[in-house]
C-alpha positions in Angstrom: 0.0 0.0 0.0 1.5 3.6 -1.1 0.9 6.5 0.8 1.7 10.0 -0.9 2.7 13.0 1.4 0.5 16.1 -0.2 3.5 18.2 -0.6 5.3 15.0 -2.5 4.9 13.9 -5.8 6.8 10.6 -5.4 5.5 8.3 -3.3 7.0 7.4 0.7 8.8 4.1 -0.1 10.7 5.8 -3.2 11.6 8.3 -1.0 12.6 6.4 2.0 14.2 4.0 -0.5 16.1 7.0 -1.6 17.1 8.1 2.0 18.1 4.5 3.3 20.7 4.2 0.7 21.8 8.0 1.3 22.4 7.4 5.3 24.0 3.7 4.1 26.7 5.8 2.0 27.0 8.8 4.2 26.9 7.0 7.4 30.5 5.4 6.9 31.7 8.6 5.3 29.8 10.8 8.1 31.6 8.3 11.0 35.3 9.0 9.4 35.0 12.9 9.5 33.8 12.3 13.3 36.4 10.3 14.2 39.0 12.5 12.6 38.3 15.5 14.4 39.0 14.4 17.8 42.4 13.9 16.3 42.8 17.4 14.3 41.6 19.0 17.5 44.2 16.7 19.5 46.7 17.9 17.3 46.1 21.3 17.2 45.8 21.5 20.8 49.3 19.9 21.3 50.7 22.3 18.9 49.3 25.4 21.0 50.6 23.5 24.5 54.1 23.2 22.4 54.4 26.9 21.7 53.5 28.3 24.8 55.9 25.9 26.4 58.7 27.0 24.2 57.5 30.4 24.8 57.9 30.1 28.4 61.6 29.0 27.8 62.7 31.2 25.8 63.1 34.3 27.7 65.7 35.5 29.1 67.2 34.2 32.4 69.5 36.1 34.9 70.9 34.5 37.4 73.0 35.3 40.3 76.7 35.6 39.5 80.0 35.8 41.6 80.9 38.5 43.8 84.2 40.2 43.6 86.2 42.3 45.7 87.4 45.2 44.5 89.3 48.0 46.6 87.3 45.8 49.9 84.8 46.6 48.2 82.1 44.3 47.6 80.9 44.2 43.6 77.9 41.7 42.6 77.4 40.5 39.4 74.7 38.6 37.2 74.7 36.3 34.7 72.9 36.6 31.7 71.4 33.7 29.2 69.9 34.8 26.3 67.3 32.0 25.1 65.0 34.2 23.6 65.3 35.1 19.5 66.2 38.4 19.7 69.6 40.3 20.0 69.8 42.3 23.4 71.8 45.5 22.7 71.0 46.9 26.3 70.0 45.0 29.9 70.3 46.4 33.7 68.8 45.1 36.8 68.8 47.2 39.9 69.4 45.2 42.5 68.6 46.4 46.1 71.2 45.0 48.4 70.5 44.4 52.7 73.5 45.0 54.6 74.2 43.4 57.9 74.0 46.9 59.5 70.5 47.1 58.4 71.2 49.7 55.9 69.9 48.7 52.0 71.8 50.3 48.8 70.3 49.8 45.2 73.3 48.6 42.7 72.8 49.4 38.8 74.0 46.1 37.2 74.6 46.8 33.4 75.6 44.9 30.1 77.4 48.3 28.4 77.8 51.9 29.5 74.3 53.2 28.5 75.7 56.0 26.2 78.9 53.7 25.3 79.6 50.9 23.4 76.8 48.5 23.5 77.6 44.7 23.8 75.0 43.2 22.2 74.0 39.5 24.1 73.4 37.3 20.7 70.3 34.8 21.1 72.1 31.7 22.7 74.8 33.8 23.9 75.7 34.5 27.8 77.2 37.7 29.6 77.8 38.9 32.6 75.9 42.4 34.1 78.6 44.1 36.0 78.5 47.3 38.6 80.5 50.0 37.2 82.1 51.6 40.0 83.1 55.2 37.7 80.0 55.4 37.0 78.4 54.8 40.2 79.1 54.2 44.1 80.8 50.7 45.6 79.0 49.2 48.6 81.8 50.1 50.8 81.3 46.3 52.4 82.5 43.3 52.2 80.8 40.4 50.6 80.7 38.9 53.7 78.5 42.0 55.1 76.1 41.4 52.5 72.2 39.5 54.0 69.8 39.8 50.8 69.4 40.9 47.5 66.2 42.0 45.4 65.5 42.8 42.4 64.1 46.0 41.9 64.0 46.9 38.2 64.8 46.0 34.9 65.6 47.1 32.0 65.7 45.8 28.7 66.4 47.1 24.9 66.7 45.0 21.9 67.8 46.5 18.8 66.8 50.3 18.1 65.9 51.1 21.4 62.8 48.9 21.6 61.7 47.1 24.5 62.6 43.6 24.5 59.7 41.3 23.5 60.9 37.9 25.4 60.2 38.0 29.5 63.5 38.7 31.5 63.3 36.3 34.8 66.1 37.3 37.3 67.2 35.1 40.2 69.2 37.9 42.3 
């Protein structure tokens, strides 16, 4: 027995005939897209967790370097590890130093002279921030006098006087 819809010409078992071999065909080809993009989306997820891990190590570390005596003088230093992909023409941290007399003194540690010669830390490359005593005052202690350090700014030019784009992490 055929049953037409009013709005269909054909009758219902043509067209359901017509259907159940559409969803046969499409059903295998429907599943494969599904299962597929579980795995695109897998994939592109990892790819965002990889760059913002490699993100996070390439910056620029500074870490705490040796101290030297100079005069009796105590003079700190950092070191610096370029990881990031940009050429650093200019870096100082101002470290603020506790002395055993309760007294704190902020030292400038620089790469270069700021109007001088710039020594520009290569990506990869290391150097070393140094206090520059004609340029500014020594402690007047020994490195034995000195309790805690902190960091109390940076700063940090890649080339042309831009700010650097990589995060600078210092370990005073």
């Amino acid at each position: 027995m055929l049953f037409r819809h009013p709005r269909i010409q054909r009758p219902l078992s043509s067209r359901v005939a017509r259907i159940r071999s559409a969803l046969k065909r499409g059903i295998l080809h429907v599943a494969r897209q599904r299962s597929l993009a579980p795995l695109g989306m897998t994939a592109v997820l990892g790819l965002i967790l990889a760059a913002s891990t490699a993100l996070a190590a390439n910056g620029i570390d500074v870490r705490r370097g040796e101290d030297s005596t100079v005069f009796g003088n105590c003079v700190p230093s950092l070191v610096v590890e370029n990881k990031s992909a940009e050429t650093i023409d200019y870096l100082q941290v101002d470290v603020a130093v506790a002395l055993g007399n309760g007294q704190e003194r902020t030292v400038e540690l620089m790469s270069a002279y700021r109007e001088g010669v710039l020594y520009p830390i290569a990506p990869g490359g290391k150097a070393t921030l140094k206090q520059h005593l004609d340029t500014s005052m020594a402690l007047g202690v020994a490195c034995g006098e000195v309790k805690a350090r902190r960091v109390v700014r940076t700063i940090c030019e890649a080339a042309g006087g831009k700010e650097c784009g990589s995060s600078v992490s210092v370990q005073p």
